[in-house]
N, C-alpha and C positions, 0 to 999 in steps of 0.2 A: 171681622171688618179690618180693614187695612190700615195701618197708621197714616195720619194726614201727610208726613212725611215723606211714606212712600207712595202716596196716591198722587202726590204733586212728581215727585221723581219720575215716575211712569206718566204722568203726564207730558214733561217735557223732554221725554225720550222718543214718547208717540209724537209730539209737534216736530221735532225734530229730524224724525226717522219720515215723517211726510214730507216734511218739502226736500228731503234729499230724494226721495219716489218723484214726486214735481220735478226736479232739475233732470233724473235720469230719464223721464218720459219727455221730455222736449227738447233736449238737449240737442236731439239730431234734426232740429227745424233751421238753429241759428246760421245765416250766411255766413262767409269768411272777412272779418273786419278789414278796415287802408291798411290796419298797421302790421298785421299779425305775420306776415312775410318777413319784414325788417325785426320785430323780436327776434324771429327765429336766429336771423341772422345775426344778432346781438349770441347770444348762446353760442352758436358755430366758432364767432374769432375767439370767445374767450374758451372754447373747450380746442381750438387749437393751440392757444397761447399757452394753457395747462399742459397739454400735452407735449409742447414742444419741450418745456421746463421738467414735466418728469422723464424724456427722453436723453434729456442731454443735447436737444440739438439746439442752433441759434433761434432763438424766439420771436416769434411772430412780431413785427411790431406795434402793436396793440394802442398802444399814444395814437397811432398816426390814423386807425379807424374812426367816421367821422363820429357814429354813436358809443363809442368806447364809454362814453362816463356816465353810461347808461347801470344802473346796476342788473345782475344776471341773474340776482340770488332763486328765481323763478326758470327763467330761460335757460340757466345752463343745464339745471335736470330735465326738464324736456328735451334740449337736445339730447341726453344718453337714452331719455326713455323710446325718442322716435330711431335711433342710431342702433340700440340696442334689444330696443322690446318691440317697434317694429320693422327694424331692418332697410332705415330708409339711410340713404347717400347724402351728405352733402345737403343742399336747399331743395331735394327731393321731394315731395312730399304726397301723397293723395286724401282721400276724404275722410281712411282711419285716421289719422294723424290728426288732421283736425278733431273730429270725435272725442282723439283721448284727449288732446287740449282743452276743448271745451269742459269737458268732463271733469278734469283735474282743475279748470281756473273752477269753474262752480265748487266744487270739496273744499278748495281752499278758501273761501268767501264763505262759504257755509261754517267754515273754524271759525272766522271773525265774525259771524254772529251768533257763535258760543259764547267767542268774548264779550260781545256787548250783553248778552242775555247776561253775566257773570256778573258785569258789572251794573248792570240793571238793576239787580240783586242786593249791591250794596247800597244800591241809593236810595232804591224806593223802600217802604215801609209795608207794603204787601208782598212777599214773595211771587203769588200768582201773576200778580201784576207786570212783574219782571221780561215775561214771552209779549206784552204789548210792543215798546221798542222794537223789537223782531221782527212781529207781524207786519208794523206800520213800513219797516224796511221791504220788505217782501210787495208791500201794498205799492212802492214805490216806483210806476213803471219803466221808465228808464235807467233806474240802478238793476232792478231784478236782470231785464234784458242783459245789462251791461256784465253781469257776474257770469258770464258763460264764456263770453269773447276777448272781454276789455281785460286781458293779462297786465295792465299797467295801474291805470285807477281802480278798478275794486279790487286785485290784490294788495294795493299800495294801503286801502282803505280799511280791508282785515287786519295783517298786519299793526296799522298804526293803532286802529279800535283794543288789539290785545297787549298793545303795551302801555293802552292806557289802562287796561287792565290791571296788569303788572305794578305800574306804576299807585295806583289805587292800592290795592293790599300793600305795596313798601309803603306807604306813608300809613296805613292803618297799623302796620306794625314792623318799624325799619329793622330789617335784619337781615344778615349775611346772605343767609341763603336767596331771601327774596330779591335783594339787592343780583346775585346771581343772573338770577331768572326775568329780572325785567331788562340787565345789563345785552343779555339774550335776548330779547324782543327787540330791544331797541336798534340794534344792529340789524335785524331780521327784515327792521322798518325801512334801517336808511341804505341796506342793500338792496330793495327792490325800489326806493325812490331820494331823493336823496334829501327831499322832505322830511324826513322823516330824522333827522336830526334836530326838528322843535321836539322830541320827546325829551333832550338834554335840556332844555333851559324850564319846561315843566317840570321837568324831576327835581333841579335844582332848587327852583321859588317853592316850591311846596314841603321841601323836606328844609329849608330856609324858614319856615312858619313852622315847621315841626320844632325846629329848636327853639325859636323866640312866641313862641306860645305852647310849651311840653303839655303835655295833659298825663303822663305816664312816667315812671324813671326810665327806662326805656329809649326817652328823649333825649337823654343829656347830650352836650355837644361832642364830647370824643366819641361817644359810639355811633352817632350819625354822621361823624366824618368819617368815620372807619366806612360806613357803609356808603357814602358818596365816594371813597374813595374807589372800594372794588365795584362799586358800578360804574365808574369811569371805566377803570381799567377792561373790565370786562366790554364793554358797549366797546372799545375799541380794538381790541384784540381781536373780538368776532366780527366785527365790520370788516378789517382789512381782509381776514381769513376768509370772508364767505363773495368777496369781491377782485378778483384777480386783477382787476385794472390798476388798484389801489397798492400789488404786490413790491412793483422796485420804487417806487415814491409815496408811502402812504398820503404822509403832510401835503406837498404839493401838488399831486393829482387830486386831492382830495378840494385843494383848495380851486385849483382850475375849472373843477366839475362844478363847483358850488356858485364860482365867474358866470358859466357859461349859462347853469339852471337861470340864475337870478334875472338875467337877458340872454334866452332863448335867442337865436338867430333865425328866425323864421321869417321871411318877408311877406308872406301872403297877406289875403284878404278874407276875410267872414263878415258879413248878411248879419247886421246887427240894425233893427228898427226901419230895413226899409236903405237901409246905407250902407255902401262896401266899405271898411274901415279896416285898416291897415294894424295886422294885429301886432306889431312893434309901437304904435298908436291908439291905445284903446281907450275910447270914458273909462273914468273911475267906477260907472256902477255899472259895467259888463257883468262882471261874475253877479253880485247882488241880484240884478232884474234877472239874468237864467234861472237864478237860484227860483226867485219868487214865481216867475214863469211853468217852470217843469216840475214842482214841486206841490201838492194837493195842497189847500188851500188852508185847511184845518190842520194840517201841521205846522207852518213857519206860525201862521198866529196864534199857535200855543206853544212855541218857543220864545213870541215874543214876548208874551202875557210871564213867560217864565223869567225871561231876562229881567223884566222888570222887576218885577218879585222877589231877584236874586240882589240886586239893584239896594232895592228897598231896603231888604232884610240886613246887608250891610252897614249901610249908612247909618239905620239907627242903633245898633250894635256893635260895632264891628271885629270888636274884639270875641264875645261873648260868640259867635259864627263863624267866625275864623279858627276857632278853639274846638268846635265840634267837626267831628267829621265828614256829618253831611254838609256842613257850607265849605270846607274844604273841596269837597267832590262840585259843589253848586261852581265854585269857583273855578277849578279845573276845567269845569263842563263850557262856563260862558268862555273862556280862554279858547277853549278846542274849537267854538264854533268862532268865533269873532277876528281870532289872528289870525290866521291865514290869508282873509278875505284882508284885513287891515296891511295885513304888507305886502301883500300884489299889487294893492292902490299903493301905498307909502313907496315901493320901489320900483312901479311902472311895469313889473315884467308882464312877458309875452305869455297871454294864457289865449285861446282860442278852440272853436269847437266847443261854445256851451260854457260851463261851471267845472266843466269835469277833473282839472287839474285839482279843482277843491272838495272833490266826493270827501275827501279823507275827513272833513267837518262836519259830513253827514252826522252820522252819528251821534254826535252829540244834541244835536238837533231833536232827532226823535227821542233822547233819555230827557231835554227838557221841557217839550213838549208833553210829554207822559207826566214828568214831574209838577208841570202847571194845571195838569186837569187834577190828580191825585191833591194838588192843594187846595185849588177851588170846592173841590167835592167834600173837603174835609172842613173847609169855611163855612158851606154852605148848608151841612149839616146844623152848627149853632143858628142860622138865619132862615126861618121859615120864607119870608118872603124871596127871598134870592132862590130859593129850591127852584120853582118854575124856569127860571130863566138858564141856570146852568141845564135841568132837564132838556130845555130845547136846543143848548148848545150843542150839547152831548148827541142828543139827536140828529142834530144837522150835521156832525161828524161822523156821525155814522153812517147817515148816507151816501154823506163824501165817500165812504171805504169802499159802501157797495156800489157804487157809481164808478167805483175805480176798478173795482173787480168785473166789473162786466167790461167795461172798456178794454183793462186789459185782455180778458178775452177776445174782443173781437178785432183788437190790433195785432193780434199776437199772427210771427213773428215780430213785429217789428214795434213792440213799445218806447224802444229810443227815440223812439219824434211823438212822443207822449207833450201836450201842451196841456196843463191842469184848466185854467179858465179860460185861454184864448176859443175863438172858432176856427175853424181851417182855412175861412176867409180871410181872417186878420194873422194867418199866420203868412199865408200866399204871399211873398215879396217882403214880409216883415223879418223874419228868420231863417238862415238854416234848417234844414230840414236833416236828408240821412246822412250826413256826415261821415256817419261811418262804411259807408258803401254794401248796405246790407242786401239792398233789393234787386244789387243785380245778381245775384242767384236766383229769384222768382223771372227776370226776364232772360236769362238766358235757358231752364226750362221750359219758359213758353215759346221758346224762339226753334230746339230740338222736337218739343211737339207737333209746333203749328208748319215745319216744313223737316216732317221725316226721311227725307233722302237726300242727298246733295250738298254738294257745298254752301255755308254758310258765309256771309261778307257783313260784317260788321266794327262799325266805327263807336266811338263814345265819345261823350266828355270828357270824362275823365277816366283814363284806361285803365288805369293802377286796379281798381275794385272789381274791373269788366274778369281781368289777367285771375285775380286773385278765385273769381268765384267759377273759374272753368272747371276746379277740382271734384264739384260736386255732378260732374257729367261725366257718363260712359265714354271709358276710351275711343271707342268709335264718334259717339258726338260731339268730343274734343278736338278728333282731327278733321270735323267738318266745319269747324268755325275757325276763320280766316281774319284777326283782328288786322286793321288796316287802319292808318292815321289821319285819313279824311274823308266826310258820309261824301256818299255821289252816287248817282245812277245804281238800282238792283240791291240797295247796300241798304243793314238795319242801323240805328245811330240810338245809340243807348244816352236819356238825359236823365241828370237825378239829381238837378236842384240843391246842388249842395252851397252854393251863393249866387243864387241867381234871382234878383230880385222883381223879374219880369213875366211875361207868359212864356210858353212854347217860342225857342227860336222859329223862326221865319225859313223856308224853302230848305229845310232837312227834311222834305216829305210829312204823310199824316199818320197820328199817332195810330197803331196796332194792337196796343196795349199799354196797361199803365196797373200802376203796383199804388194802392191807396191802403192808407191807414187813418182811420178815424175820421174818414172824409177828407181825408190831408195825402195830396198825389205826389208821392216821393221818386217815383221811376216814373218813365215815359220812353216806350220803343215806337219807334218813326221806322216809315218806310218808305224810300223814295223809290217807283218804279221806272 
């Protein structure tokens, strides 16, 4: 018989090694995202601006690009891999390219939930228990969706998840090496977002309690400035190095990007409750209600149950939990979920399109979520009479899961317009719908099928997504669609709800087709004869 040790090891090698089979069997469903053109192009100036620099010639100049302060640390090796491994030009690109994009953002989302499983690990008091956090992730339908496409937030969200990682083991045992290694993530973090520079003021408070509450010699104050120190250095050396924009002004590029993040210049509008609201102008509880909205029901209310908890256990101890390392972690975890959300209110910036600039808090969410039920279970054990009632909590959580796993099947592809309790009625006019412009790849398929020969004349809403999803069609039915800037007479007009708080425009002809998820009609092709 197998030691328990390696029967859990080959357990979470087989959990692990399936949902990488899961990402490779769907992987070739997901449409081509608004944004995934312009990353590309993000990678392109900066693998010219490299290039010009190892050449010796005059360098691109890079400032004056308007996404420059974008980081690349993603983008710029996909551009060698599509340049190099498939042979494309320039902003070239066909439906392999996407494929291995896809392919490759899912692998690298899949590392960040190695790291959260890691970290799971340290927090929870069951090992087994550890793959929950994981699963709940997975169970999550708009983030799963998003980890194939969204090169920007669920990369941005692995990333940050393993250097909180990182950051967890330096504080469970501060040392050079580790100090290295999280100095390395961190940079990892704030080269694909520029967020990702909150992991410096967590590392600091927390290794800040390391010293004024030691639990070890270990602790003492010069050897954790030793080790604050090479993780500064580090975290900044690999930042600059793995960010070309950052190469002839670290400091003040650095600092302009950080200007420009905190107010975003976007002037648009998003379908927020029913009202177009100016996303330079947004309620304080925008991100919040997405959050609560696209999020299963049984998880935010055992994070909430967690906070409290966490709350609690301070107030009447504080020191005595501060001193151990899971309320260190407890404390970390409410920070990871809470500030973010707390300084996009406190500083008004421009978030828009959902919660998504704040997936990166996900995470935490699900570790104390997990951490609330594992408490109550273990309360509930001394209390016979409580048994029942967590049994049927636990219960009706579980349904939630499988209520969501069916769902996600029958949304799939397009779990990104996943609404947990709303109905498709109350989301109709209430919210954004596909934002991300996924479903015109399903109508422009129906549109090469349902007229096999001939030129095609089609107009849209919004063209950016119609342009984007041409890739996924035969050369020949590429060159039969005829994108044109206004519907009229003979002409298909592609709508897809992305702020539009009303029914069907009026005299763009009648619907042909339409692309639903979940009872929720995200596409609409019109035909005006």
């Amino acid at each position: 018989m197998l030691p328990s040790t390696a029967v859990r090891r080959f357990g979470v090698h087989a959990f692990f090694g399936l949902l990488l089979l899961i990402g490779l069997l769907l992987v070739a469903d997901y449409g081509v995202s608004w944004d995934e053109p312009t990353d590309q192009r993000n990678g392109l100036v900066s693998l010219r601006y490299v290039a010009d620099l190892a050449l010796g010639h005059k360098p691109y100049p890079i400032e004056q690009y308007r996404d420059s302060d974008h980081g690349v640390l993603f983008e710029l090796p996909m551009t060698l891999v599509a340049r190099y491994g498939l042979g494309l030009i320039g902003e070239q690109v066909d439906w392999n390219y996407y494929l291995v994009r896809h392919s490759l953002t899912f692998l690298l989302v899949l590392g960040g939930l190695g790291g959260l499983y890691r970290l799971a690990q340290l927090r929870l008091q069951r090992p087994w228990l550890a793959l929950l956090p994981v699963l709940l992730f997975v169970l999550s339908p708009r983030l799963f969706a998003e980890s194939f496409y969204n090169a920007k937030d669920l990369l941005f969200l692995a990333v940050f998840t393993l250097g909180m990682f990182t950051l967890a083991r330096l504080v469970q045992r501060p040392t050079l090496s580790r100090a290295l290694l999280h100095g390395l993530a961190t940079a990892a973090a704030i080269d694909v977002r520029l967020l990702g520079l909150m992991l410096i003021p967590f590392t600091l408070g927390l290794l800040l309690l390391v010293v004024l509450l030691p639990t070890q010699p270990a602790d003492r104050p010069r050897r954790v400035g030793a080790v604050v120190g090479i993780y500064l250095l580090m975290a900044a050396a690999a930042t600059i190095v793995g960010w070309p924009y950052l190469w002839a002004s670290p400091l003040s590029r650095l600092l302009l990007a950080f200007q420009r993040m905190s107010h975003f210049p976007w002037q648009g509008e998003v379908l927020y409750w029913g009202k177009l609201e100016q996303a330079h102008h947004l309620p304080w509880h925008y991100g919040p209600v997405w959050l609560l909205v696209t999020t299963p029901v049984a998880y935010w209310m055992a994070a909430g149950v967690s906070l409290v908890l966490v709350a609690l256990r301070l107030l009447r101890r504080p020191l005595k939990g501060l001193r151990a390392f899971s309320g260190r972690l407890d404390l970390l975890l409410c920070g990871w979920l809470l500030l973010p959300f707390l300084l996009v209110i406190y500083m008004q910036s421009v978030i828009y399109d959902s919660w998504r600039h704040l997936y990166f808090a996900y995470p935490a969410l699900l570790l104390l979520a997990v951490s609330a039920g594992e408490q109550l279970w273990d309360w509930g054990r001394g209390h016979r009479q409580a048994k029942p009632l967590l049994l049927g909590l636990g219960l009706l959580a579980g349904l939630e899961m499988g209520l969501t796993v069916v769902r996600m099947v029958s949304m799939h592809p397009h779990q990104q317009v996943y609404f947990s309790f709303l109905t498709s009625q109350q989301v109709e006019g209430t919210f954004e719908r596909d934002y991300w412009g996924l479903a015109y790849r399903q109508g422009l398929e129906y549109l090469v099928h349902h007229q096999p020969t001939g030129p095609i004349f089609v107009a849209a809403a919004e063209e950016q997504p119609l342009l984007n999803n041409l890739v996924w069609l035969s050369p020949t039915d590429r060159q039969r669609i005829h994108v044109l800037n206004e519907p009229g007479p003979r002409r298909y007009y592609f709508f897809g709800y992305r702020a539009w708080p009303s029914p069907l425009p009026t005299g763009q002809g009648r619907e042909m087709y339409r692309v639903d998820a979940d009872g929720l009609t995200i596409l609409s092709v019109l035909y005006q004869p």
